[in-house]
C-alpha positions in Angstrom: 4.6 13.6 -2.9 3.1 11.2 -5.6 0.7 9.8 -3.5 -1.4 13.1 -3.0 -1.7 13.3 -7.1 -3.8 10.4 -6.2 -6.3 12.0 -3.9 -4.8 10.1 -1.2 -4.5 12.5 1.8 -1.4 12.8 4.0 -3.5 12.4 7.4 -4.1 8.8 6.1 -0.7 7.9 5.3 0.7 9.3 8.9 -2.0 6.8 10.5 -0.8 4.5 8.6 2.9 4.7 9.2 2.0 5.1 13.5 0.4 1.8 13.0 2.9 0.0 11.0 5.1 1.0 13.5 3.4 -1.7 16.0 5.7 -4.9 15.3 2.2 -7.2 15.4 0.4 -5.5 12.4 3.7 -4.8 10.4 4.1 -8.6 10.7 1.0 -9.2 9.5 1.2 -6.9 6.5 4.4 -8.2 6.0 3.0 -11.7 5.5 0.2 -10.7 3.8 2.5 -9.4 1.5 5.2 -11.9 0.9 5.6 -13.5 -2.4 4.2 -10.9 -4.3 5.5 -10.8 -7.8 5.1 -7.3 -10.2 2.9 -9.2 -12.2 0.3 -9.3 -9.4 0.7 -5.4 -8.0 -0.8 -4.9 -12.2 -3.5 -6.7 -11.7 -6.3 -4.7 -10.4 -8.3 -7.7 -8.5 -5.5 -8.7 -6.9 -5.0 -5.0 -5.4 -7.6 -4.9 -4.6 -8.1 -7.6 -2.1 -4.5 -6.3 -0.8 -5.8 -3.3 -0.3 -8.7 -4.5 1.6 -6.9 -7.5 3.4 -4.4 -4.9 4.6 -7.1 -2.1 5.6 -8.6 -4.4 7.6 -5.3 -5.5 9.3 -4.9 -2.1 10.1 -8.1 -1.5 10.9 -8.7 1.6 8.8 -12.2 2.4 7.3 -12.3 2.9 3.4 -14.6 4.4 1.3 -14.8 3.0 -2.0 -13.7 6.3 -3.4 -10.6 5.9 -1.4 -10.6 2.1 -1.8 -9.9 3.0 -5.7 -7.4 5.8 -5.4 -5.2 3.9 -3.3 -5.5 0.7 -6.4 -4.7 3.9 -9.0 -1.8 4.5 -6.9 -0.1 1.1 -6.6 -0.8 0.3 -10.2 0.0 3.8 -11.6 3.6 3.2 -9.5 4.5 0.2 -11.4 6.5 -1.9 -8.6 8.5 -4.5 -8.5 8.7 -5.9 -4.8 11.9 -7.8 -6.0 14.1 -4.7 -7.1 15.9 -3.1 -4.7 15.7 0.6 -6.4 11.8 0.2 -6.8 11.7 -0.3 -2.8 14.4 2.2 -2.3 11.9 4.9 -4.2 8.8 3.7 -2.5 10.3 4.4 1.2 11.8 8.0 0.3 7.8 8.7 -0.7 6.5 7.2 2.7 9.3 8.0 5.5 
């Protein structure tokens, strides 16, 4: 798993997949989300407050340690939220 050559731990992700399983806070990431273009998942301040806006949605505690791997690991991933293969390859890491 790519994720965990980020330092990001597998007990996180699970919490975080059991939560996004609620339809109210997936909607809310999901519209936090929307519009995205690859251009801003390469910009680190921009990930940044993603990554925060969404922690807080889901109402998970970050360290800033953690707070930075999980900005390596979007950038370092290189996505494109409007091709279908780049969303195909980020669900078989995360299901």
């Amino acid at each position: 798993m790519s994720y965990t050559k980020y330092g990001i731990r597998p007990e996180l992700v699970e919490r975080v997949k059991l939560k996004m399983k609620n339809p109210a806070v997936k909607d809310r990431v999901k519209q936090e989300l929307n519009g995205l273009s690859k251009y801003d998942l390469q910009d680190r301040t921009k990930v940044r407050r993603l990554v925060r806006t969404t922690a807080g949605i889901l109402q998970e505690p970050l360290t800033q340690g953690l707070e930075d791997q999980l900005i390596s690991f979007v950038m370092g991933q290189r996505i494109d939220p409007n091709n279908t293969l780049h969303l195909i390859k980020l669900w078989a890491m995360f299901r």
